[in-house]
C-alpha positions as CSV (number, residue, x, y, z in Angstrom):
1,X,0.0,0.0,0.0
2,X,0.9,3.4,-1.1
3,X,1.1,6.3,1.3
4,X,0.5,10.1,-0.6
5,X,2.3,12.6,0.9
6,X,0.5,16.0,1.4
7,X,2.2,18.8,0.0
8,X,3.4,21.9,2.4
9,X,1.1,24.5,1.2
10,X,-2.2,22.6,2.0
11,X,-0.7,22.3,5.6
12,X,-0.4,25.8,5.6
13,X,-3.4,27.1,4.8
14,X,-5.4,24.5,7.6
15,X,-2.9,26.6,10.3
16,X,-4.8,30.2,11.2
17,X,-3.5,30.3,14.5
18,X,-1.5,33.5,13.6
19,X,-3.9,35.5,13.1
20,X,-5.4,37.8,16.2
21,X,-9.0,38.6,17.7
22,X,-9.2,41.9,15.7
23,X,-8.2,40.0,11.9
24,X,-10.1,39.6,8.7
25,X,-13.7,39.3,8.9
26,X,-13.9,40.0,12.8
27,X,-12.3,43.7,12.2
28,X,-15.2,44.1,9.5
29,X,-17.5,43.4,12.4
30,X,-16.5,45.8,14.5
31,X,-16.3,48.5,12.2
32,X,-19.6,48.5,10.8
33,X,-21.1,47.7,14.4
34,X,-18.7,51.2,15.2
35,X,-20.8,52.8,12.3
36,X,-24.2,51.1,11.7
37,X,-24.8,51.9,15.5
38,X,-24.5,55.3,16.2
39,X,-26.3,56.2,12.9
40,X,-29.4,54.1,14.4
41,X,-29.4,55.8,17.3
42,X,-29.6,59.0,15.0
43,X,-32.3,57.8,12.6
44,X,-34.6,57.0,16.1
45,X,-33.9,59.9,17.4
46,X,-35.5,62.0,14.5
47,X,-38.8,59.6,14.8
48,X,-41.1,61.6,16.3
């Protein structure tokens, strides 16, 4: 029986562990929350 050997860049792109709490999609996140928020609060407030 033949064993395949899995090449270095597929093991590489499993690993994210590099990557901190404020990364990618997370940051993305945050900074619409940081803008959709406030501007809600605005819109409500003109509601009479």
């Amino acid at each position: 029986m033949k064993s395949k050997q899995v090449p270095e860049a597929s093991k590489m792109a499993v690993d994210r562990t590099d990557h901190g709490p404020l990364a990618g999609e997370l940051m993305d996140l945050y900074v619409a929350m940081i803008i959709v928020i406030p501007v809600a609060f605005f819109l409500k407030s003109l509601w009479p």
